[in-house]
TIKOL-63721 format. One record per residue (C-alpha): residue in three letters; x, y, z. Coordinates in steps of 0.1 Angstrom, whole numbers. Example, Ala and Ser with C-alpha at 12.3 -4.5 7.8 and 13.67 -1.06 7.14 Angstrom:
! TIKOL-63721
REC, type, u, v, w
REC, ALA, 123, -45, 78
REC, SER, 137, -11, 71
This chain:
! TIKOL-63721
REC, type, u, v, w
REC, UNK, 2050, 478, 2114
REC, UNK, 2087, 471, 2119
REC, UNK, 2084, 439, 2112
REC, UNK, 2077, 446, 2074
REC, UNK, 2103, 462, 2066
REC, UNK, 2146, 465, 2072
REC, UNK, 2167, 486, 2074
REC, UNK, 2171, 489, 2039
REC, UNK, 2133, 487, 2029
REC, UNK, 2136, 519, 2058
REC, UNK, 2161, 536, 2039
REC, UNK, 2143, 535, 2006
REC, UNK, 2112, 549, 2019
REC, UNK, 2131, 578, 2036
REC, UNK, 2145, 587, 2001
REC, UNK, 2114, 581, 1983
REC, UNK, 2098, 602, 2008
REC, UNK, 2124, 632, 2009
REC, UNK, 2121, 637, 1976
REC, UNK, 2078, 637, 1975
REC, UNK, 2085, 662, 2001
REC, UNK, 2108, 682, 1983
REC, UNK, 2087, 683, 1953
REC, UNK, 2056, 690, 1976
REC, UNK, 2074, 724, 1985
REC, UNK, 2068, 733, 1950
REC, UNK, 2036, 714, 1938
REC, UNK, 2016, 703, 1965
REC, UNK, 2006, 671, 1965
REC, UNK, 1982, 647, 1988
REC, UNK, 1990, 610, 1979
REC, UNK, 1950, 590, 1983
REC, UNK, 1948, 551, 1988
REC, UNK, 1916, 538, 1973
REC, UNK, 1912, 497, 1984
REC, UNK, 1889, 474, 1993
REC, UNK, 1876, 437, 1991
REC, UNK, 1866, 424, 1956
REC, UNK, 1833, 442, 1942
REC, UNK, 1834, 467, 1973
REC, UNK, 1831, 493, 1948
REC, UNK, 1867, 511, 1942
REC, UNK, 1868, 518, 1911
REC, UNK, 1833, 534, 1908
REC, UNK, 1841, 556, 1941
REC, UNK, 1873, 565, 1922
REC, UNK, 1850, 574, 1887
REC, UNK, 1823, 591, 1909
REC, UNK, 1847, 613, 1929
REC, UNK, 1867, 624, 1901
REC, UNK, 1833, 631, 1876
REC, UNK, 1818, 652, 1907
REC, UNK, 1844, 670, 1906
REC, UNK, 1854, 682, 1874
REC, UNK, 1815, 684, 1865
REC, UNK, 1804, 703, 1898
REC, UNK, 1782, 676, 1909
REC, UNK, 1758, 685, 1938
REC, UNK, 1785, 678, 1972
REC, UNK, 1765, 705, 1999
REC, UNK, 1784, 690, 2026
REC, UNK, 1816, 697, 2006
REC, UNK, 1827, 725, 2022
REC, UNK, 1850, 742, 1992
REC, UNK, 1824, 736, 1965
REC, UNK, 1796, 746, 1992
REC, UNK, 1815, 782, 1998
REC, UNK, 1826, 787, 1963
REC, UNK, 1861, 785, 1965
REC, UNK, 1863, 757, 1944
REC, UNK, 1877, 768, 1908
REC, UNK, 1879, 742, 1889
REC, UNK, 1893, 705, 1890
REC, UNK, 1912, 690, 1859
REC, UNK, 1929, 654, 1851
REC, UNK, 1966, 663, 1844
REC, UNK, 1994, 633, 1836
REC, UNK, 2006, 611, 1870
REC, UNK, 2041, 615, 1884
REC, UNK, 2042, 576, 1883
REC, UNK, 2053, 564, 1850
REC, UNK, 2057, 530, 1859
REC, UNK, 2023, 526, 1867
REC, UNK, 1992, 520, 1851
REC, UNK, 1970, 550, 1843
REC, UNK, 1932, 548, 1860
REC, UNK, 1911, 543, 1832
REC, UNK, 1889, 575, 1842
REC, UNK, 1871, 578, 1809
REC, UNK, 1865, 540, 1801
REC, UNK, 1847, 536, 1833
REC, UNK, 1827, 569, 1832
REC, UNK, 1814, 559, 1793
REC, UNK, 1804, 526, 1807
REC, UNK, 1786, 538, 1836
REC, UNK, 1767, 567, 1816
REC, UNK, 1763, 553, 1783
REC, UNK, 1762, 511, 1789
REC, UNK, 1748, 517, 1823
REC, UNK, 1772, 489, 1832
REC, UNK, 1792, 488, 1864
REC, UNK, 1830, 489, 1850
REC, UNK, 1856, 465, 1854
REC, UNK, 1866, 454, 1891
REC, UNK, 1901, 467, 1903
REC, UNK, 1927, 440, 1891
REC, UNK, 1963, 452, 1898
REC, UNK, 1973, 487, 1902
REC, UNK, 1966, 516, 1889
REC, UNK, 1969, 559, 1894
REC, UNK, 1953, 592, 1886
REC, UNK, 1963, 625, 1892
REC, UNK, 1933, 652, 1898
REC, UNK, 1947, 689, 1900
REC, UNK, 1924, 713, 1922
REC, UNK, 1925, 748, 1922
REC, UNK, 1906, 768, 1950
REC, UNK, 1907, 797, 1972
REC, UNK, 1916, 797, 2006
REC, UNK, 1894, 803, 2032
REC, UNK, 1917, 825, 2050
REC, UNK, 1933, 857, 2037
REC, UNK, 1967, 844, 2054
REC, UNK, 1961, 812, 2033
REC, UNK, 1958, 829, 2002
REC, UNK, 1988, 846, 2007
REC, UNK, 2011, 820, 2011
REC, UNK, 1996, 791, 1988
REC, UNK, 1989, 791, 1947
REC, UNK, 1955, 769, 1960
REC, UNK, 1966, 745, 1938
REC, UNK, 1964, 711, 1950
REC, UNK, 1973, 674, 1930
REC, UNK, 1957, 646, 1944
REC, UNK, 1975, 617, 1932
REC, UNK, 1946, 587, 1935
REC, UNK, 1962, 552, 1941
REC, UNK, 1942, 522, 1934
REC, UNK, 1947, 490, 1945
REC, UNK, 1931, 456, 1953
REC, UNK, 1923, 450, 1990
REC, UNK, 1936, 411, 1980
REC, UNK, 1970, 425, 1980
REC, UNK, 1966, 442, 2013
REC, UNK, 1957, 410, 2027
REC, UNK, 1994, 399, 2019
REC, UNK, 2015, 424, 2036
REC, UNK, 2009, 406, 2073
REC, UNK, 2029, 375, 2056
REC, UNK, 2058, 399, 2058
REC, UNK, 2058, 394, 2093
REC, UNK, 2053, 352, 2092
REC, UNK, 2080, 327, 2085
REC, UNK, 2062, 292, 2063
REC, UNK, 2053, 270, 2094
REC, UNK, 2032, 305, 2108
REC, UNK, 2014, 309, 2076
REC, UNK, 2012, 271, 2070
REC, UNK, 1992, 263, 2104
REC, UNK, 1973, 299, 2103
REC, UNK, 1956, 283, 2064
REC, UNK, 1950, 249, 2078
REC, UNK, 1932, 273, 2108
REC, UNK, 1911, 292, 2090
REC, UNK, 1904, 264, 2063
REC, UNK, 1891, 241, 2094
REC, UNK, 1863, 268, 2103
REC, UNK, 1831, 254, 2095
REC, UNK, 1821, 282, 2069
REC, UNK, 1851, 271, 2048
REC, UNK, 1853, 234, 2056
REC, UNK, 1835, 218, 2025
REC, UNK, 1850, 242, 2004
REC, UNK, 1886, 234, 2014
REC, UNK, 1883, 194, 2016
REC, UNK, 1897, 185, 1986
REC, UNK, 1926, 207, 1995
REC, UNK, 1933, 197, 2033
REC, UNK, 1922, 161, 2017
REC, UNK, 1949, 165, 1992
REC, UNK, 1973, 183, 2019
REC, UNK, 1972, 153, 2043
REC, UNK, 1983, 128, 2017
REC, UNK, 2013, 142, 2011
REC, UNK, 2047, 139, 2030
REC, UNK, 2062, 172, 2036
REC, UNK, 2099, 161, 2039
REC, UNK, 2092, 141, 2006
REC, UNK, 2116, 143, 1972
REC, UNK, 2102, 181, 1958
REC, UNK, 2079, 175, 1927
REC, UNK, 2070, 201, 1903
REC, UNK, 2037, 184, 1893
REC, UNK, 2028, 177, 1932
REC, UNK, 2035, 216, 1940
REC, UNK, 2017, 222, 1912
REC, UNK, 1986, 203, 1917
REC, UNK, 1985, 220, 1951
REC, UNK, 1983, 249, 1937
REC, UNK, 1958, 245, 1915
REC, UNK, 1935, 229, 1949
REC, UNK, 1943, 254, 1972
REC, UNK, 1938, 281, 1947
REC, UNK, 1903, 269, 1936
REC, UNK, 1895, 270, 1975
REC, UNK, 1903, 302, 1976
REC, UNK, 1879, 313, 1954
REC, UNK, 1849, 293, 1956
REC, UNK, 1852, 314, 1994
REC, UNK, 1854, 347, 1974
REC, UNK, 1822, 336, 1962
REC, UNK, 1789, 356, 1968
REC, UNK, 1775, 323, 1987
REC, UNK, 1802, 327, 2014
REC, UNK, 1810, 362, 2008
REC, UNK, 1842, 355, 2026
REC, UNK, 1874, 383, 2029
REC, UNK, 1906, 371, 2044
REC, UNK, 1921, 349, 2014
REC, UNK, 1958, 353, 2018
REC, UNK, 1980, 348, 1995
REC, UNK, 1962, 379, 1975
REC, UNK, 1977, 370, 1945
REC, UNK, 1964, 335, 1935
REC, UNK, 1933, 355, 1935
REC, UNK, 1943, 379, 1911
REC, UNK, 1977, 366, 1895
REC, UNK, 1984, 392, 1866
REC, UNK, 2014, 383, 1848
REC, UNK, 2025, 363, 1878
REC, UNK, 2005, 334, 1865
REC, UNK, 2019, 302, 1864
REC, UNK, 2052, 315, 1880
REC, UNK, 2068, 298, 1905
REC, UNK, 2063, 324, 1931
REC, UNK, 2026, 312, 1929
REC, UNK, 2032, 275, 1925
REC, UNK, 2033, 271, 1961
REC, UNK, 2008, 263, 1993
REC, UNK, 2006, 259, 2027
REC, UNK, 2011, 226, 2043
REC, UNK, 1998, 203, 2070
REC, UNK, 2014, 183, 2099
REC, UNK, 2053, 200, 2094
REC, UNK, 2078, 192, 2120
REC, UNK, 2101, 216, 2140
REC, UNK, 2132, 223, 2128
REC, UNK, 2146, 231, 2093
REC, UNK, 2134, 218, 2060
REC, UNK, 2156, 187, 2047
REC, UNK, 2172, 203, 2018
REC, UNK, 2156, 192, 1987
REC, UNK, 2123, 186, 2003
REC, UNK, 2089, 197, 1990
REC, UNK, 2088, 214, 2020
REC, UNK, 2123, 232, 2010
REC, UNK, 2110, 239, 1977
REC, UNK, 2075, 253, 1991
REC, UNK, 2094, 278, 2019
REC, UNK, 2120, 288, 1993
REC, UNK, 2090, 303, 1970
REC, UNK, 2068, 312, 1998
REC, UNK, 2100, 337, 2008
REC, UNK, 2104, 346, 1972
REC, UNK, 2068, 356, 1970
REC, UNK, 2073, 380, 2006
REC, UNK, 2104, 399, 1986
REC, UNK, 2096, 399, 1951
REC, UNK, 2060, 405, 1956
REC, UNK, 2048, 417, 1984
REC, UNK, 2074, 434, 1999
REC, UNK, 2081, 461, 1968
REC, UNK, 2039, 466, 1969
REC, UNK, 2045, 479, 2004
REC, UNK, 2075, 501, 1998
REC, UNK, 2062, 517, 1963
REC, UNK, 2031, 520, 1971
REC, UNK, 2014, 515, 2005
REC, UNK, 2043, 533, 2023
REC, UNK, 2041, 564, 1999
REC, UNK, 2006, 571, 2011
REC, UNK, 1992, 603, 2027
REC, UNK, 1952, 593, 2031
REC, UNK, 1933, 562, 2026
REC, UNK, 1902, 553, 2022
REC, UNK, 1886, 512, 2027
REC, UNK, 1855, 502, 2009
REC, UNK, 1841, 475, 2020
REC, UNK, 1805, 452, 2007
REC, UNK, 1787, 449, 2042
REC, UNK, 1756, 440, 2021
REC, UNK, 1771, 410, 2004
REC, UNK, 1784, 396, 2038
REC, UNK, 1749, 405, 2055
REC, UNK, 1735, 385, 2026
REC, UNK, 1756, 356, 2030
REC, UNK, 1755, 354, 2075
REC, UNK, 1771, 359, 2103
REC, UNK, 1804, 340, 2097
REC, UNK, 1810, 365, 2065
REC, UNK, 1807, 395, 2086
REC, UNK, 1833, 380, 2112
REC, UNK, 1856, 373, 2084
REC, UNK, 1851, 408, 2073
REC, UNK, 1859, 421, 2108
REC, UNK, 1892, 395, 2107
REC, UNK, 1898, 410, 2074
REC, UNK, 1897, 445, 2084
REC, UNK, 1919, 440, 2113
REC, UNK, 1945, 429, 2092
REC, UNK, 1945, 457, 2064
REC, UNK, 1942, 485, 2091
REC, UNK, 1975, 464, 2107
REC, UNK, 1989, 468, 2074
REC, UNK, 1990, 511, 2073
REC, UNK, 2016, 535, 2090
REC, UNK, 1991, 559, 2106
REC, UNK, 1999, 593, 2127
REC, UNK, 2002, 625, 2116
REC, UNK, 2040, 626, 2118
REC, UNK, 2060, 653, 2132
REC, UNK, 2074, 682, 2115
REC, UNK, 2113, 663, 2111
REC, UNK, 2102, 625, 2111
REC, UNK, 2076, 636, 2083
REC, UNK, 2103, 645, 2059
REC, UNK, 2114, 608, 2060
REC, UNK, 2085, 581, 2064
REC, UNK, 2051, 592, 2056
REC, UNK, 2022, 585, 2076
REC, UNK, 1983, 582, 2070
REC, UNK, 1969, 606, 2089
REC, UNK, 1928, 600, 2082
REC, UNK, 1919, 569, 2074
REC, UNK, 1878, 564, 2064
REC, UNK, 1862, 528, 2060
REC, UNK, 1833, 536, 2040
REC, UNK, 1803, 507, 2037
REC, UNK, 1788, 508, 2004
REC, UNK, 1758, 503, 1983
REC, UNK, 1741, 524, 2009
REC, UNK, 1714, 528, 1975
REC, UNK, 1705, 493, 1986
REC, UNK, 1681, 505, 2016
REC, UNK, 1661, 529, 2021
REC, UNK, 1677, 561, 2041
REC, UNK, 1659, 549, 2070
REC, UNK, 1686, 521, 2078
REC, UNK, 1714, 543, 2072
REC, UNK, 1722, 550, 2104
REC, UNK, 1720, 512, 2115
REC, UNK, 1745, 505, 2085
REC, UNK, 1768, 529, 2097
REC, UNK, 1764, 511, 2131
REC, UNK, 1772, 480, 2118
REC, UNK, 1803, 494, 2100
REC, UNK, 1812, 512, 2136
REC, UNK, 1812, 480, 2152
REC, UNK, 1831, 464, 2126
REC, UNK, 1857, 489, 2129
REC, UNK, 1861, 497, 2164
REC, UNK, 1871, 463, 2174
REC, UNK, 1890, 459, 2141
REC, UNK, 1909, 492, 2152
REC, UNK, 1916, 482, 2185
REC, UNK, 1933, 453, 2177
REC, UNK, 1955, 469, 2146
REC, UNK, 1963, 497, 2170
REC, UNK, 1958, 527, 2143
REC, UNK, 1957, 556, 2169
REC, UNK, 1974, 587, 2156
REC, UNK, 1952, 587, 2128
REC, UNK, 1916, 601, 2126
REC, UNK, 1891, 575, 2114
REC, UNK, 1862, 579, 2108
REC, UNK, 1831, 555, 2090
REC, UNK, 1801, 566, 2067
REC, UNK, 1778, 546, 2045
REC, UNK, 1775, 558, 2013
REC, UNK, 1767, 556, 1974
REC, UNK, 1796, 567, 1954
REC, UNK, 1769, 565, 1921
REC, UNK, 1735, 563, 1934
REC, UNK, 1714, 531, 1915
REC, UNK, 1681, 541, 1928
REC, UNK, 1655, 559, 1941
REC, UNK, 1628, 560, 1967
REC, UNK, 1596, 555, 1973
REC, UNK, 1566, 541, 1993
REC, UNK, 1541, 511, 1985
REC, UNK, 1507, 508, 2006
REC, UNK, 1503, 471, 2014
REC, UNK, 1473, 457, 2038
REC, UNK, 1468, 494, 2048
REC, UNK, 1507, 499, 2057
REC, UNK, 1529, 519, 2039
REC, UNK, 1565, 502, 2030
REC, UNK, 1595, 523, 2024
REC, UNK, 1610, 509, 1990
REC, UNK, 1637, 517, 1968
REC, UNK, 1629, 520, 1929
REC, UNK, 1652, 506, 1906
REC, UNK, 1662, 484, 1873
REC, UNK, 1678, 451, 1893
REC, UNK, 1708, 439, 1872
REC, UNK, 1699, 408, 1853
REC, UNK, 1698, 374, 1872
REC, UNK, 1693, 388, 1905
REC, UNK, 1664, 370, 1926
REC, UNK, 1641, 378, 1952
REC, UNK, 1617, 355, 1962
REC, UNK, 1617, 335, 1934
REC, UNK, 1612, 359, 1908
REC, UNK, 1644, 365, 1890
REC, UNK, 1649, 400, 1870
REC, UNK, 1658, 406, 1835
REC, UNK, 1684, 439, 1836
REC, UNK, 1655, 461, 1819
REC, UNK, 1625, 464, 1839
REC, UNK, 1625, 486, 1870
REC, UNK, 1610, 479, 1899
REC, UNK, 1602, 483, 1938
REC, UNK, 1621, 466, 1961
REC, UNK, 1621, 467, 2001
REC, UNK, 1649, 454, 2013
REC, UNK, 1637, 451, 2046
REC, UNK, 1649, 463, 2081
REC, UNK, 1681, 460, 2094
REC, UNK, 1683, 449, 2134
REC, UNK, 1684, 480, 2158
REC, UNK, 1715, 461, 2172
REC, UNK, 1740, 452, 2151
REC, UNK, 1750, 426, 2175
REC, UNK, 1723, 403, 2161
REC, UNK, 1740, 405, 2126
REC, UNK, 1769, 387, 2139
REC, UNK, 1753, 360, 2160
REC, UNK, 1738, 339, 2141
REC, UNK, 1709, 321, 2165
REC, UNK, 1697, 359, 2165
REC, UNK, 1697, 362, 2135
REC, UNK, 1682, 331, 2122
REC, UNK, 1645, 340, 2120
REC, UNK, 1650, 370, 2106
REC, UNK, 1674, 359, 2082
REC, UNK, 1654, 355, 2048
REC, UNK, 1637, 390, 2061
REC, UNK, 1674, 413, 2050
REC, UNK, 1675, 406, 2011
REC, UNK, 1697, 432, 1989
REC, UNK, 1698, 433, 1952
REC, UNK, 1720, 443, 1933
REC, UNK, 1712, 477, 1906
REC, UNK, 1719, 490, 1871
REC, UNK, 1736, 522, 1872
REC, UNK, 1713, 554, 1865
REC, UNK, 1696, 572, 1837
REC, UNK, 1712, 606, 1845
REC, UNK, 1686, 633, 1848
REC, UNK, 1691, 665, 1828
REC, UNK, 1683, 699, 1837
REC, UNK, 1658, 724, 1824
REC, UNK, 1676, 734, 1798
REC, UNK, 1688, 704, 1787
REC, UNK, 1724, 697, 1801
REC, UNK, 1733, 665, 1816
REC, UNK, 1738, 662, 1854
REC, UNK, 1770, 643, 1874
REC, UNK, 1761, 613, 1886
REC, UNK, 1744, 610, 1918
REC, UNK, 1755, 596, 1949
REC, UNK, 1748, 593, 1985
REC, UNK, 1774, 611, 2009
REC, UNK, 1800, 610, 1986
REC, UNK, 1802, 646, 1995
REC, UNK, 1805, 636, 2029
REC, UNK, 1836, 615, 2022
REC, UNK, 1856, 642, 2002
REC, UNK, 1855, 665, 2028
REC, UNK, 1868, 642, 2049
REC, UNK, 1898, 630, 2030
REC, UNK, 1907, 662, 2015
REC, UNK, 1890, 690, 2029
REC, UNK, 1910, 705, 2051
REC, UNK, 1938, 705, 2025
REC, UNK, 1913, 732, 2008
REC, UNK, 1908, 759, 2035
């Protein structure tokens, strides 16, 4: 991790971090990363954990609520004025009144939810209020992605994009852009319109990958995929390029012009991202869409897996000790969470959770996260559907029941957003192995179909009052990520 930051990036943290502490000591706090890949799910998990627990929604294997220490759970105003406010009760109305998913995460944004419990010790209870803030921090995992550039000078991140772009998953999607690249000298006269035009290829690229098709994850630079007010800027008008010589840029060259902004990108972009956010953080957890990528093959699910290596390279995990803690922060649990589990029946569960084991033991192993507890669990953070069983030629099919948003297909028949139905979804492979090879896979391949859901009709109870929305192990997560701050 060094080699993101200096000395004085170092030095900024250490205040910013002496002074959480120091306010900590008062209020205590528990800073929680919330990322993932495009339409992973973050900001439902974010809408779902927050309405579960101001609502008391039914978490038995959370262990505060589950012994009754749990008082009561509140929204109070973030620390972070600078930074967008989660838009908790937007996303809720959507969910329970529209039965819409909300918005996907787009830049940004914070919540604070205040807890106050009992401890379970008498000792505990003595010496804290049991008053805790968890201070939520949203962000796209496309940013993530960035924060390895810090570490790559313009010829690096030039020949790792032509790379990747070559792989024959991406290869007729990038052609007009390596096309396009080849043509072009890089020691030519710099030329707004030809950086430009670049740009525009490489960037359209880029997201035809993101595409559900291809399903694809690592997409550096994170920002041409979600710009904000940096659209248009010059610290996006900028790509890799091909065939570049050793040595320095002639001065005045496009490839001058494309290093100078490719730098000003790493320190006006994704450098401060890192220091004011990523760096602040206590816990994290990763959603990530292993459906979509099963849905789209094996070479999605190994871009995943390249994917997740890098944003696990990207934390500062360990637990840190009792003096180095008061100046740098480190994650010390880190979940990756596979969602949609609502998509199968429970019966797969457990091979999901394989498959997101195997993702994220090798991914771990090669970001080196040890001194951090990780764990992995598939999960609903708003359950969609239901289940059931349908008798066919004397079998009996586990299905799930639900309304399939409209425009989803299976089979042929393509759904309208109104009509429920029963889906099975088929069986995942015993090995998840045979997910990511893909001669294994191959005749099983039209076999693993996943839809996607409309949110619920909450149930009410007997006497009339409407429930929190349902999930699957949501409860499961919570106690990992902040349980133990509530003994």
């Amino acid at each position: 991790m060094a080699s993101l930051t200096n000395l004085t990036d170092e030095a900024l943290i250490a205040l910013d971090t002496l002074t959480g502490r120091a306010a900590s000591l008062v209020s205590p706090s528990l800073r929680l990363g919330v990322t993932g890949l495009s339409r992973a799910g973050k900001t439902v998990f974010i809408s779902a954990f927050v309405h579960n627990l101001i609502h008391g929604g039914r978490l038995p294997l959370f262990e505060a609520q589950k012994s009754g220490r749990l008082a009561r759970a509140y929204l109070e105003h973030q620390p972070d004025d600078a930074v967008p406010r989660f838009q908790y009760e937007d996303h809720v109305a959507a969910l329970l009144n529209a039965r819409t998913w909300p918005e996907s995460t787009r830049a940004i944004s914070e919540l604070r939810l205040t807890i106050e419990f009992e401890s379970a010790s008498a000792w505990g209870r003595m010496l804290s209020r049991g008053r805790i803030a968890i201070d939520i921090v949203d962000y796209p995992g496309e940013w993530l992605l960035d924060l390895p550039l810090l570490g790559k000078d313009y010829a690096a991140f030039s020949a790792d994009s032509v790379q990747l772009a070559a792989l024959p998953v991406r290869a007729d999607l990038s052609a007009e852009w390596l096309a396009l690249a080849g043509t072009i000298d890089p020691d030519a006269d710099a030329d707004e319109m030809t950086a430009r035009r670049l740009a525009e290829v490489f960037t359209a690229y880029l997201r035809a990958c993101r595409q559900d098709e291809r399903a694809l994850s690592t997409l550096p630079p994170g920002r041409f995929l979600m710009p904000g007010d940096l659209e248009g800027s010059p610290a996006l008008t900028f790509t890799p390029l091909r065939s570049l010589r050793e040595g320095r840029a002639r001065p005045g060259s496009l490839r001058a012009m494309m290093e100078r902004r490719y730098e000003a990108y790493k320190t006006h972009v994704v450098k401060p991202f890192f220091r004011e956010h990523v760096a602040r953080l206590d816990r994290q957890i990763v959603l990530i869409d292993v459906m979509q990528a099963m849905n789209a093959g094996p070479a999605a699910l190994a871009d995943l897996e390249r994917a997740l290596t890098e944003i696990l390279g990207c934390f500062r995990p360990g637990s840190g000790g009792l003096f180095s803690g008061l100046l740098s922060r480190r994650i010390d649990r880190i979940l990756i969470a596979a969602t949609k589990a609502d998509q199968i029946h429970h019966t797969s569960h457990d091979r999901l959770q394989a498959i997101v084991r195997r993702l994220t033991e090798r991914a771990a192993a090669r970001a080196d996260v040890s001194g951090a507890a990780v764990d992995v669990l598939a999960l609903a953070a708003v359950r969609a559907t239901r289940e059931g069983t349908v008798t066919q030629r004397r079998d009996e099919l586990p299905v799930i029941i639900g309304t399939p948003l409209a425009g989803e297909t299976i089979g042929g028949e393509s759904f309208d957003g109104e009509t429920e139905t029963a889906v099975f979804p088929g069986d995942l492979p015993k090995s998840p192995d045979a997910l990511f090879d893909a001669g294994a896979l191959a005749g099983q391949s039209r076999a693993i179909r996943f839809v996607r859901f409309r949110p619920p009709k909450l149930e009410r109870s007997a006497d009339g009052v409407t429930l929190s929305l349902p999930h699957i192990r949501l409860d499961r997560a919570l106690q990992f990520l902040i349980g133990d701050r509530l003994a």
